[in-house]
MARTOR-771091 format. One line per 5 residues: number of its first residue (from 1); their letters; for each residue x, y, z of C-alpha. Coordinates in nm, 2 decimals, padded with zeros to 4 digits. Example, Ala and Ser with C-alpha at 12.3 -4.5 7.8 and 13.67 -1.06 7.14 Angstrom:
# MARTOR-771091
1 = AS = 01.23,-00.45,00.78 | 01.37,-00.11,00.71
//
This chain:
# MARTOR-771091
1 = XXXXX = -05.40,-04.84,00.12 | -05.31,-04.84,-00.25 | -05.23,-05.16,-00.43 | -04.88,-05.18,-00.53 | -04.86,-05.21,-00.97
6 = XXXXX = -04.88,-05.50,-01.15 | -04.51,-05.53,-01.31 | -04.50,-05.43,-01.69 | -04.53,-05.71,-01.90 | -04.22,-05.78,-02.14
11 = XXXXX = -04.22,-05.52,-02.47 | -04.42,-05.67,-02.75 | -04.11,-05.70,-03.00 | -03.92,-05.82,-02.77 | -04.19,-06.13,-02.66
16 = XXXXX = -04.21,-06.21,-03.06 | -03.83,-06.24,-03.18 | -03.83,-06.47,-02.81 | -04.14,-06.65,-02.90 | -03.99,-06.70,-03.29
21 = XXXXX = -03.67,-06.84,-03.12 | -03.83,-07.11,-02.90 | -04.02,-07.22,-03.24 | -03.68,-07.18,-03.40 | -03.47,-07.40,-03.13
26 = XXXXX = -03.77,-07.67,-03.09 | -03.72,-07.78,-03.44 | -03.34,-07.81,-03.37 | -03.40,-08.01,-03.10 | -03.60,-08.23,-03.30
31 = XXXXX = -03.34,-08.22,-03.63 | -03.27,-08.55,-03.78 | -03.03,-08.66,-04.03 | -02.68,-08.62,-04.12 | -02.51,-08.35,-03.92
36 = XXXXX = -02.33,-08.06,-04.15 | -02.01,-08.15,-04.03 | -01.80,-07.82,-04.21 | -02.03,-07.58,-04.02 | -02.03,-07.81,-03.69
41 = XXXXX = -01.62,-07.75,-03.68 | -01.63,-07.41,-03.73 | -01.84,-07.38,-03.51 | -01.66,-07.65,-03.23 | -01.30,-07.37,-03.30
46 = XXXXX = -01.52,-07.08,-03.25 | -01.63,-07.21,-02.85 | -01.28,-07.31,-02.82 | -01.14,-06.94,-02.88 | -01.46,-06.75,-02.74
51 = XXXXX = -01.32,-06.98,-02.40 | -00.95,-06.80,-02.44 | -00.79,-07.16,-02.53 | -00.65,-07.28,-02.81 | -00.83,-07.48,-03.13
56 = XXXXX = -00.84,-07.83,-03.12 | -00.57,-07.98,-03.31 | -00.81,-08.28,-03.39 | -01.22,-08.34,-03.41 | -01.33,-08.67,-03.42
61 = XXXXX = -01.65,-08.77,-03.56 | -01.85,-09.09,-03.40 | -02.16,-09.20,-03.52 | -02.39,-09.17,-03.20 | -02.34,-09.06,-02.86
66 = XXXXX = -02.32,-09.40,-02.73 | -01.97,-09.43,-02.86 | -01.91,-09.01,-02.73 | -01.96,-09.15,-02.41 | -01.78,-09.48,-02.44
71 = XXXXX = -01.51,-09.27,-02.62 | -01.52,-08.98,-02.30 | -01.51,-09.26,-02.03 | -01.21,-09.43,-02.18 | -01.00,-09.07,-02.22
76 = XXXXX = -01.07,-08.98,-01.85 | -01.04,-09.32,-01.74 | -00.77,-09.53,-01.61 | -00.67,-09.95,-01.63 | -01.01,-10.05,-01.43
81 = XXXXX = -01.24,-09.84,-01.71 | -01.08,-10.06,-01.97 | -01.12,-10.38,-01.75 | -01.47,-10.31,-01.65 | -01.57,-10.23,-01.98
86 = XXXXX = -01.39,-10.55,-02.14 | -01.55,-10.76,-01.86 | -01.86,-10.61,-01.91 | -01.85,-10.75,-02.31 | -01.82,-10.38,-02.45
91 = XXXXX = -01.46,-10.50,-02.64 | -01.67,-10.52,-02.99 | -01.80,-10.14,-02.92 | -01.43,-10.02,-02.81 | -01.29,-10.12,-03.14
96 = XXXXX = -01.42,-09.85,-03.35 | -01.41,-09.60,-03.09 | -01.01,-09.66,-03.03 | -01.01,-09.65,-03.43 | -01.15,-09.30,-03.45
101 = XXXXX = -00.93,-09.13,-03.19 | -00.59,-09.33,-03.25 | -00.41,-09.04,-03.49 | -00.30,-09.15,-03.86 | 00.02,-09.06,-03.96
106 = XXXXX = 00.01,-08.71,-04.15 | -00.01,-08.69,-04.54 | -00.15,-09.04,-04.53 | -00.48,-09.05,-04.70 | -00.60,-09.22,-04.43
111 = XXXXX = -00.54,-08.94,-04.17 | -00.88,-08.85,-04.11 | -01.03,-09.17,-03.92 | -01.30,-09.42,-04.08 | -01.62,-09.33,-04.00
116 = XXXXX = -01.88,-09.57,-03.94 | -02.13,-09.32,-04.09 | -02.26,-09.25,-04.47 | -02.10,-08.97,-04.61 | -02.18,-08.65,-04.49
121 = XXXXX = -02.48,-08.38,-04.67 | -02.46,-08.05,-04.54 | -02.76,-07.91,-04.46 | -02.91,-07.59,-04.69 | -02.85,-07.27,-04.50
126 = XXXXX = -03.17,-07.09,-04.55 | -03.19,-06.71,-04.36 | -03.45,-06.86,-04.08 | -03.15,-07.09,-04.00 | -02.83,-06.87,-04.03
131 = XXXXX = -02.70,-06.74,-03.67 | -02.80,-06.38,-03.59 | -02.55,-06.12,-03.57 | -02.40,-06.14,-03.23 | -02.19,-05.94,-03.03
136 = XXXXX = -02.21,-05.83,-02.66 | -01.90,-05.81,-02.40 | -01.85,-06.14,-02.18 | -01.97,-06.05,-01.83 | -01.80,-06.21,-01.51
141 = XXXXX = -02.08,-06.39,-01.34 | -02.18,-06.19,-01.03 | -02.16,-06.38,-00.68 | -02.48,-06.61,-00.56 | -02.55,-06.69,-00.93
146 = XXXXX = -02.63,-07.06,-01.01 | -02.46,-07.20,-01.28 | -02.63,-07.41,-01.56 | -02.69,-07.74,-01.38 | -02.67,-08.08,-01.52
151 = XXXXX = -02.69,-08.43,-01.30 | -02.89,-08.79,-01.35 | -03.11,-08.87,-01.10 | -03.47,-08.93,-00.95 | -03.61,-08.57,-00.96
156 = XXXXX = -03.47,-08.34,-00.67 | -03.15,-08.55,-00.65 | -02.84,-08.32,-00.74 | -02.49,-08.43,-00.86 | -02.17,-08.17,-00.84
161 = XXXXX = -01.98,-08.16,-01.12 | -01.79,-07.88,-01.21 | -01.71,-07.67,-00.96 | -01.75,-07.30,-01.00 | -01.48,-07.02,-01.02
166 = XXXXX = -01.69,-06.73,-00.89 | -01.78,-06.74,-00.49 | -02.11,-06.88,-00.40 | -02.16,-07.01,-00.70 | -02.31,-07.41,-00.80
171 = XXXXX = -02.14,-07.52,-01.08 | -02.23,-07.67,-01.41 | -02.52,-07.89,-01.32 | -02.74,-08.10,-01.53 | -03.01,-08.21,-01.38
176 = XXXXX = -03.19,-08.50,-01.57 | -03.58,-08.57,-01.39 | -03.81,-08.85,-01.54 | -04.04,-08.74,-01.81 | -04.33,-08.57,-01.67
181 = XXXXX = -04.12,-08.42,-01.41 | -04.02,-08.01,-01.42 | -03.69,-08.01,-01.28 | -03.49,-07.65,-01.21 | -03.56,-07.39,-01.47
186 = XXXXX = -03.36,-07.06,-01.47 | -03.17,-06.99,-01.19 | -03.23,-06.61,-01.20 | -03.56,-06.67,-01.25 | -03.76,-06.59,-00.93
191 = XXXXX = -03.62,-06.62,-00.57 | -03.61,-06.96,-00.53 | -03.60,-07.11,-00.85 | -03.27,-07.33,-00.98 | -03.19,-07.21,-01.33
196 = XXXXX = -03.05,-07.27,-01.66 | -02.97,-07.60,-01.71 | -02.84,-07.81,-01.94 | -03.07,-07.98,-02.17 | -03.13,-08.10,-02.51
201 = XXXXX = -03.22,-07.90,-02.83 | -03.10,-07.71,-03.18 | -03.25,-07.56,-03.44 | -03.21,-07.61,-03.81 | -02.81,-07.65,-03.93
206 = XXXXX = -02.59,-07.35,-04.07 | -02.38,-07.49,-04.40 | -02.08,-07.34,-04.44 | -01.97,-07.12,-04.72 | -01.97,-07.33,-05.04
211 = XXXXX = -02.16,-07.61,-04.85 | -02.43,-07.78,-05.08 | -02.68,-07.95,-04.90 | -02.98,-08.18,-04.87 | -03.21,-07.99,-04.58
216 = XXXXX = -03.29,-08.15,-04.26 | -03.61,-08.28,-04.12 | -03.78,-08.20,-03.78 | -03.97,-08.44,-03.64 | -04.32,-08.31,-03.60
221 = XXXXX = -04.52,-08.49,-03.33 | -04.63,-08.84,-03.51 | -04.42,-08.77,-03.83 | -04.10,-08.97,-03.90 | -03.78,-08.79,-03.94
226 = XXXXX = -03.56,-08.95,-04.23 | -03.52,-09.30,-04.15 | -03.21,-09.32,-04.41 | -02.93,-09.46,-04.16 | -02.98,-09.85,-04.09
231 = XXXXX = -02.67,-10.08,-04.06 | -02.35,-09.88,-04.02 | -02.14,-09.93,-04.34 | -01.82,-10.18,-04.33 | -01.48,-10.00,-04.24
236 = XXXXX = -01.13,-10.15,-04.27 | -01.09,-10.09,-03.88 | -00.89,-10.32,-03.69 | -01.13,-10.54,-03.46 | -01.03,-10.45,-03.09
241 = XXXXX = -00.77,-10.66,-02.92 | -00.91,-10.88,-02.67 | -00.61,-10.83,-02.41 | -00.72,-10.60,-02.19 | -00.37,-10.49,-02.08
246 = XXXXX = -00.29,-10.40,-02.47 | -00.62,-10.19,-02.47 | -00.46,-10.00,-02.14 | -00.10,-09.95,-02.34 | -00.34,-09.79,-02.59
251 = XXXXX = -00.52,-09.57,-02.40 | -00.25,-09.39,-02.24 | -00.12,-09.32,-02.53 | -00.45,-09.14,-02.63 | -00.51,-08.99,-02.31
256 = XXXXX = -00.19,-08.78,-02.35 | -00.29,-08.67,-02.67 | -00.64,-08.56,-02.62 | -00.59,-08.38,-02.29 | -00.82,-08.32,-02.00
261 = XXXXX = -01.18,-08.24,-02.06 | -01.25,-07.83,-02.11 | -01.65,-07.88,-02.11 | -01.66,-07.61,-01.83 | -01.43,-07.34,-01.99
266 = XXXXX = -01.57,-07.45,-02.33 | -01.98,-07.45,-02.20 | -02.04,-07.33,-01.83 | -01.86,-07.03,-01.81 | -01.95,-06.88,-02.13
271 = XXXXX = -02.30,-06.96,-02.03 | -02.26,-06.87,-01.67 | -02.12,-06.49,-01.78 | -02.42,-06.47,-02.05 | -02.69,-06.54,-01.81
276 = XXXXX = -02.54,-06.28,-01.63 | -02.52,-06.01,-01.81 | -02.87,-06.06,-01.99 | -03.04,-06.15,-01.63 | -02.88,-05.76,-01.52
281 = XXXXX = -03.02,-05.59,-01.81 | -03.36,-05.72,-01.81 | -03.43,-05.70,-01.43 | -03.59,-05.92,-01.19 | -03.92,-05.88,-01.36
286 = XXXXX = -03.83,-05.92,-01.70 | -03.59,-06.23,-01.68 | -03.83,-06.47,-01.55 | -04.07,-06.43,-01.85 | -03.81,-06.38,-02.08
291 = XXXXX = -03.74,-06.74,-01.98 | -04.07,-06.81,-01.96 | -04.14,-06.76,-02.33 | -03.80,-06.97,-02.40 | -03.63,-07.24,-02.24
296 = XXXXX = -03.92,-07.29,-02.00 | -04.16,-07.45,-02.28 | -03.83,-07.65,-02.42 | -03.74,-07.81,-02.10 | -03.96,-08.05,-02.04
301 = XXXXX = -03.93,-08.21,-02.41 | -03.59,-08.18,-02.47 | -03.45,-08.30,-02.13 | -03.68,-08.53,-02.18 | -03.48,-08.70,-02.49
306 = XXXXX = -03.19,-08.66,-02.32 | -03.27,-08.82,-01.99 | -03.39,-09.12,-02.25 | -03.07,-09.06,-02.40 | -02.85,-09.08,-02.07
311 = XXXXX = -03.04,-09.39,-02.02 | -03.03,-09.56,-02.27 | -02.64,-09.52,-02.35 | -02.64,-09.64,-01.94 | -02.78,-09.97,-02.09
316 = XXXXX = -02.50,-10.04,-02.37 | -02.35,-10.30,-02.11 | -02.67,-10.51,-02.11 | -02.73,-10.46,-02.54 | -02.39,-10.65,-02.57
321 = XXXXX = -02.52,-10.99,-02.46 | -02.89,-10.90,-02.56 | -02.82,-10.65,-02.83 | -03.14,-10.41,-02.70 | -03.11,-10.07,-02.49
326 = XXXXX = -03.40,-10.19,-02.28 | -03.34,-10.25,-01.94 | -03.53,-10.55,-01.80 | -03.64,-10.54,-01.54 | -03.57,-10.67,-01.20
331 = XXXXX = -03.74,-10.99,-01.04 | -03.83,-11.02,-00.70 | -03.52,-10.76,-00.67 | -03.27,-10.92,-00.83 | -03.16,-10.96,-01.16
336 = XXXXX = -03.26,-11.26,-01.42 | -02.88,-11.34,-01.44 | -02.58,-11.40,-01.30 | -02.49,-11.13,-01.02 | -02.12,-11.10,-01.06
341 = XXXXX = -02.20,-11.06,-01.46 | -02.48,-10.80,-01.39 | -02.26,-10.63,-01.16 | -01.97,-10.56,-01.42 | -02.27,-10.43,-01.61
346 = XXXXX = -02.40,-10.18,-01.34 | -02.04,-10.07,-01.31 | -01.98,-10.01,-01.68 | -02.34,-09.83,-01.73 | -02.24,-09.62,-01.42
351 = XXXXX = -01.93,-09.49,-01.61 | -02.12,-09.46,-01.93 | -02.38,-09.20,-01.75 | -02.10,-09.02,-01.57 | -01.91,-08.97,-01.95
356 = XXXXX = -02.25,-08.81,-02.03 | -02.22,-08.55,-01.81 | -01.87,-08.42,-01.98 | -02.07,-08.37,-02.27 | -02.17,-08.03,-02.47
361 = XXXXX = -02.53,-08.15,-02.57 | -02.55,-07.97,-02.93 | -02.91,-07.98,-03.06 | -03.04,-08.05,-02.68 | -02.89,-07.69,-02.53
366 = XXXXX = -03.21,-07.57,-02.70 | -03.37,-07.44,-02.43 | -03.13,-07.17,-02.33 | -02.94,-07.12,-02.62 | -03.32,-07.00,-02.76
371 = XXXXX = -03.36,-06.75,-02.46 | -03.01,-06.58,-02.60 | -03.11,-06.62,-02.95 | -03.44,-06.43,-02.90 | -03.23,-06.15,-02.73
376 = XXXXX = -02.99,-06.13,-03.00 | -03.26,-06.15,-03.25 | -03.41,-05.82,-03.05 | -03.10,-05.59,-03.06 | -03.02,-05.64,-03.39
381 = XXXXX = -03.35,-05.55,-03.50 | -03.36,-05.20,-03.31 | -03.31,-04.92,-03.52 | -03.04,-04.79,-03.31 | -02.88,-05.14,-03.37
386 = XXXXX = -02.87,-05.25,-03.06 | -02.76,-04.98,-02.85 | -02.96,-04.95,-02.53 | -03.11,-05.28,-02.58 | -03.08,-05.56,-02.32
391 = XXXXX = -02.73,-05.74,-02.31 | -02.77,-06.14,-02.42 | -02.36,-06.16,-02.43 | -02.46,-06.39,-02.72 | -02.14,-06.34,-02.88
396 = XXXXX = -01.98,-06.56,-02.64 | -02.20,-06.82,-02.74 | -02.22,-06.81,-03.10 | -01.99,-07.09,-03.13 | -02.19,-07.34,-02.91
401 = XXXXX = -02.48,-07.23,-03.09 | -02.37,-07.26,-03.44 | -02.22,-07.64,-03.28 | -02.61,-07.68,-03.21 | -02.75,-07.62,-03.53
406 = XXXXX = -02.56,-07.85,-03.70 | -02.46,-08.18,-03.52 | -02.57,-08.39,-03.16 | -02.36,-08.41,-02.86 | -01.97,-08.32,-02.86
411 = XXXXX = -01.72,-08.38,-02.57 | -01.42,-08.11,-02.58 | -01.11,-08.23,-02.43 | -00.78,-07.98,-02.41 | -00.64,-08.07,-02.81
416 = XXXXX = -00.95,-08.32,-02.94 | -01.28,-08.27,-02.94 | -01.52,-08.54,-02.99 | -01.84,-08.45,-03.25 | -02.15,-08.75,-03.26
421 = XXXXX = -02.39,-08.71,-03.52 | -02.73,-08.64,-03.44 | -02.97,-08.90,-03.44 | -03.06,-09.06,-03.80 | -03.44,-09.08,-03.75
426 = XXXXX = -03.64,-08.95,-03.45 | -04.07,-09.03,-03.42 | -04.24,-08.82,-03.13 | -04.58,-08.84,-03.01 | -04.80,-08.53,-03.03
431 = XXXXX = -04.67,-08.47,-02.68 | -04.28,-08.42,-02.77 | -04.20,-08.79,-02.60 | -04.03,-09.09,-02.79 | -04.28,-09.27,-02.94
436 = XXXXX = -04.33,-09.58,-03.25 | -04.47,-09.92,-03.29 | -04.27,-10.05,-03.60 | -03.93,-09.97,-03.48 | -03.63,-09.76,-03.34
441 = XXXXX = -03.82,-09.41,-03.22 | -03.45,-09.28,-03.19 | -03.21,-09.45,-03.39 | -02.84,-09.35,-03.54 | -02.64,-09.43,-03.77
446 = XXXXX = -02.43,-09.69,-03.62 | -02.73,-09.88,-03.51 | -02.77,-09.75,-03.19 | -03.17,-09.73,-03.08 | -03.38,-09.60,-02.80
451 = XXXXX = -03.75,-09.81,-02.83 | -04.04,-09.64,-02.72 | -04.41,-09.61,-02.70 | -04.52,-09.30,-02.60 | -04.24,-09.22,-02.38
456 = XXXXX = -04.20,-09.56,-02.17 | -03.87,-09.75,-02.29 | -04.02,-10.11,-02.46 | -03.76,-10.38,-02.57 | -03.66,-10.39,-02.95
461 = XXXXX = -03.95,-10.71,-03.03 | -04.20,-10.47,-02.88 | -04.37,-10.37,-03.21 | -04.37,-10.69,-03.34 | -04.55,-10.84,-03.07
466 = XXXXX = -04.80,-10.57,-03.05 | -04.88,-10.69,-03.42 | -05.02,-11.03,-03.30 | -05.16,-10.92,-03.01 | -05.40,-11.11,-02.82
471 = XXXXX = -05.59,-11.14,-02.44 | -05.42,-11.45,-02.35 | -05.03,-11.29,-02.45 | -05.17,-10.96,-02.26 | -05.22,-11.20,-01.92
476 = XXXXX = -04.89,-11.38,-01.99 | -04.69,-11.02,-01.96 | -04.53,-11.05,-01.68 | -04.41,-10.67,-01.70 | -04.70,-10.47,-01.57
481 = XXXXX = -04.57,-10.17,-01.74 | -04.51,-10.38,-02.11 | -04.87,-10.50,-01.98 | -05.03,-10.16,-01.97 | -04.90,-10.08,-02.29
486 = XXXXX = -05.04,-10.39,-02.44 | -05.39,-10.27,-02.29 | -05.37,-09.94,-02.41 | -05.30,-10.04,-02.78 | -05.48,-10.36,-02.78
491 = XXXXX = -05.82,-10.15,-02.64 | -05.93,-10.22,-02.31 | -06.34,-10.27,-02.46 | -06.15,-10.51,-02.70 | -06.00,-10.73,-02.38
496 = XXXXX = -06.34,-10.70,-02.20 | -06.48,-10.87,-02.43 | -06.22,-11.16,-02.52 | -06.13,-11.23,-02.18 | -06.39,-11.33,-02.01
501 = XXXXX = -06.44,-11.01,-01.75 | -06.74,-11.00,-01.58 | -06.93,-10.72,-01.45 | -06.93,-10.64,-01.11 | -07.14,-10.43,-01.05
506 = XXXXX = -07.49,-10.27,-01.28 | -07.73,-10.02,-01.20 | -07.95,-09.74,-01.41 | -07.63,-09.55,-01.46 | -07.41,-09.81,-01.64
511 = XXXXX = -07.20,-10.13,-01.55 | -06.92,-10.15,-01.34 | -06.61,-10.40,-01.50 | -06.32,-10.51,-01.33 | -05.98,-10.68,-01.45
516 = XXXXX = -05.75,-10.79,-01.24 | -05.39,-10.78,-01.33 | -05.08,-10.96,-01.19 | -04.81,-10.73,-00.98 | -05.09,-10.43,-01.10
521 = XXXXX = -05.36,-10.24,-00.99 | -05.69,-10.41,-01.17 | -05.80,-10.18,-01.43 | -06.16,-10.05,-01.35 | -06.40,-09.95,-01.60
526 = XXXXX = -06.75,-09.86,-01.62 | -06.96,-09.90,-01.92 | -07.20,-09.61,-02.02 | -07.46,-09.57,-02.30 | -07.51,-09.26,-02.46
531 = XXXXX = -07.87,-09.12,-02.38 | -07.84,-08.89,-02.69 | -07.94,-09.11,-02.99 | -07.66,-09.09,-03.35 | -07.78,-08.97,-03.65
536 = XXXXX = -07.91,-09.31,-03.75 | -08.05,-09.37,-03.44 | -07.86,-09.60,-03.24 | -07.69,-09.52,-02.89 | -07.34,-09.55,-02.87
541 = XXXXX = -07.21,-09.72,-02.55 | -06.87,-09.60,-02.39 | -06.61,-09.73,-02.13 | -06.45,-09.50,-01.90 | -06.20,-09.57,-01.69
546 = XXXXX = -06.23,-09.52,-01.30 | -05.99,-09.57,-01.00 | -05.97,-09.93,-00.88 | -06.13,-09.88,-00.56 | -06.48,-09.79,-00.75
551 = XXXXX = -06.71,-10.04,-00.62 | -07.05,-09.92,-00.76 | -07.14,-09.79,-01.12 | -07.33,-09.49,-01.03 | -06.98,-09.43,-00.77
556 = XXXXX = -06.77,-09.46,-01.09 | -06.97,-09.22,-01.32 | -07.01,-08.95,-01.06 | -06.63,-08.97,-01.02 | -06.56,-08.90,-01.39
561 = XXXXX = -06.79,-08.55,-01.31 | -06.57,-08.48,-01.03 | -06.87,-08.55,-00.79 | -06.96,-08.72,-00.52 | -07.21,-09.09,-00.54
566 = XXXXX = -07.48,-08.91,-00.35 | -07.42,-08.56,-00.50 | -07.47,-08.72,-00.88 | -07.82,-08.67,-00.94 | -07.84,-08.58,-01.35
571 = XXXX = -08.22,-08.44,-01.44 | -08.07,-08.61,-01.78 | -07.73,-08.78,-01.87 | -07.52,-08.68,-02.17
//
């Protein structure tokens, strides 16, 4: 009986220009600073006519996507959205928002709306950043295909959205999992595998013709993107009416201007039809690693930051009585104030997070936008130009990919589309995740933050009360996870020692220490000395943490060799 071939791995060109794309699109994803706004348009009228409609007559900028969303829900909404959201104490946040879309009248100098935003730098156009040639035919999905997903939810849970034109299709997902979690990949990918969906990146920015620029910064892991956005500047905007019914007037009359939402003419189809056509001319075989070597290594960092995104613009209700994104959290189940008040909150986040799935997610469609850019990069590169060479129907796509490389998150609607800039400053740990001590680890211009340390939200007067840290404010945290943190940065042989733990257990192998925490498992830790001597002699001693229901020292060194108490027997420890 032979044994059948192992399948042929991709071509080596072709695995380079896809591995050079995913570098590419991971730095886009992690672009701070001022969004090139000329390049951003052409690019927002270039989706709109690769879709078959016409160009927006308007494009409204807005300073973060907090206000995209807020902005989104109040075009698709109806009286209650404006009365939930006034109840809810977002009236402040609507005023700008209503300022931006409401039209001026036209030669007025005026006509374009007051931004909250510094003026605008294009970025340089360098040739690493300018789009690749594109062109490939639109393909009509085939049957059975799922379409790129988006929803927010626990992982596994799955929201419909748009529905799908071809038959046997799932529409336009997102799917939004907690970080750590791997949620659908490609959904050509392998038989059972849930595919291409929406998440969060963009690569460097594409100025214009003529455009002069300052460049954009990526945010390595632990460097600081440019942190040159603080206080949104002071605009003559009209403060929002506090009559809700006048609000309502308003909004209708925007509503009828703007149109309904074209996200899935705009996004999922042209994406649907592209995944398409490339998935049928690389093969079962080759698609999967073709994806592989793209948007799988994005996902997981860039949905990431727009799960924390989702999340955090979910949490706008709460920041307009405590002016933080954090979400407290709940005690004994319910919440630390009023119901009816925290209701109304609830209620307005919940339309918030819904407006978020309308939205195009510029730099964050990094992921797949790199898997097409790689296969564009590879035709174009063949001597034959192209000819014979797998199909990325990346032409279809340039427009949302030049939309990606130059600004954040953009809701289209039938004759507006709405364009947020991209976040001001952005600080990342060396594993991709939100992450500072001193301040906002994703912040834009209009003030808007997401608070972070390494990945786990933490309210605004986090970092300053990590700087006066002590054991006795560590026991008083009633947040175990705030309290964990605290451990982590304050150092747990640090706490040993100034709170009075006691060791519960010693024997030739090391001491065993236990802390007990309130509404937390006790941190267990046992305390090691190293039997090989420093240079100057001295032995260093170490504490390792060990599960919590370590009783024994010897138990809780074995564990950390993945052994057994009784099968730990060292002729000599290291």
């Amino acid at each position: 009986m032979t044994t059948p071939a192992a399948p042929a791995p991709l071509p080596a060109e072709l695995a380079d220009h896809l591995t050079a794309a995913a570098r590419r699109w991971r730095d886009t994803a992690r672009t701070a600073g001022p969004a090139d706004r000329t390049a951003a348009e052409l690019g927002v009228r270039r989706a709109y006519r690769n879709a078959g409609l016409p160009e927006p007559e308007r494009i409204v900028w807005l300073a973060s996507p907090a206000q995209g969303a807020l902005a989104a829900a109040l075009l698709v909404g109806d009286a209650n959205t404006v009365r939930t959201f006034h109840e809810a104490g977002l009236t402040a946040h609507i005023g700008p928002v209503l300022t931006a879309l409401t039209p001026r009248t036209p030669g007025d100098p005026t006509s374009e709306p007051p931004s909250t935003l510094t003026p605008p730098h294009s970025s340089s156009a360098s040739p690493g950043n300018a789009p690749d040639p594109i062109a490939a035919p639109d393909t009509v999905a085939a049957p059975g295909i799922i379409a790129g997903l988006e929803s927010v939810a626990a992982p596994g849970a799955v929201a419909a959205l748009d529905p799908i034109a071809a038959p046997g299709t799932v529409a336009g997902l997102e799917t939004v999992a907690a970080p750590g979690t791997v949620a659908a990949l490609d959904p050509i990918a392998a038989p059972g595998v849930i595919a291409g969906l929406e998440t969060v990146a963009a690569p460097g920015t594409v100025a214009a013709p003529g455009a002069v620029a300052a460049p954009n910064t990526t945010a390595a892991p632990g460097t600081v993107a440019p942190a040159t956005t603080a206080a949104p500047e002071a605009t003559d905007a009209p403060e929002a009416t506090a009559d809700p019914d006048i609000l309502v007037a308003q909004l209708n009359d925007l509503r009828a201007i703007a149109g309904a939402s074209v996200r899935h003419a705009v996004r999922n189809l042209p994406w649907e039809r592209a995944r398409a056509a490339a998935a049928t001319s690389l093969g079962t075989v080759a698609w999967p690693r073709a994806w592989a070597l793209t948007g799988d290594l994005l996902w997981p960092e860039v949905n990431t930051l727009a799960a924390d995104l989702r999340r955090a613009i979910g949490n706008l209700p709460q920041s307009a009585t405590t002016g933080d994104t954090y979400s407290a959290p709940r005690v004994d189940g319910r919440d630390t104030d009023d119901d009816a008040a925290a209701l109304l909150r609830e209620q307005a986040g919940s339309l918030l997070r819904q407006a978020t799935l309308d939205a195009v997610l510029g730099q964050h469609e990094a992921p797949w936008l790199a898997l097409f850019d790689g296969l564009t990069a590879h035709a174009t590169a063949r001597p034959d130009g192209g000819t014979g060479a797998p199909d990325s129907s990346m032409g279809a796509l340039d427009g949302l990919a030049q939309v990606a490389k130059a600004a954040g998150w953009w809701w289209p609607f039938e004759r507006l589309a709405i364009v947020c800039e991209r976040p001001a400053d952005l600080h990342l740990d060396d594993l991709g995740r939100l992450h500072r001590a001193d301040g906002p680890a994703m912040g834009f211009p209009d003030g808007f933050a997401l608070h972070a340390w390494h990945g786990m939200p933490v309210p605004a007067s986090f970092g300053v009360a990590m700087a006066g840290l002590d054991a006795k404010r560590i026991q008083a945290q009633e947040n175990a996870e705030l309290r964990r943190v605290m451990l982590e940065h304050y150092g747990y042989e640090r706490y040993l020692a100034e709170s009075g733990a006691k060791p519960t257990h010693e024997d030739e192998t090391g001491v065993l220490w236990r802390i007990d925490l309130a509404d937390d498992e006790p941190v267990v830790m046992v305390e090691v000395v190293n039997s090989t001597p420093e240079p100057d002699g001295t032995s260093r001693t170490y504490f390792l943490r060990v599960p919590p229901w370590v009783t024994r020292a010897r138990e809780g060194v074995a564990w950390t060799f993945g052994v057994s108490e009784q099968e730990y027997q060292p002729e000599k420890q290291t």
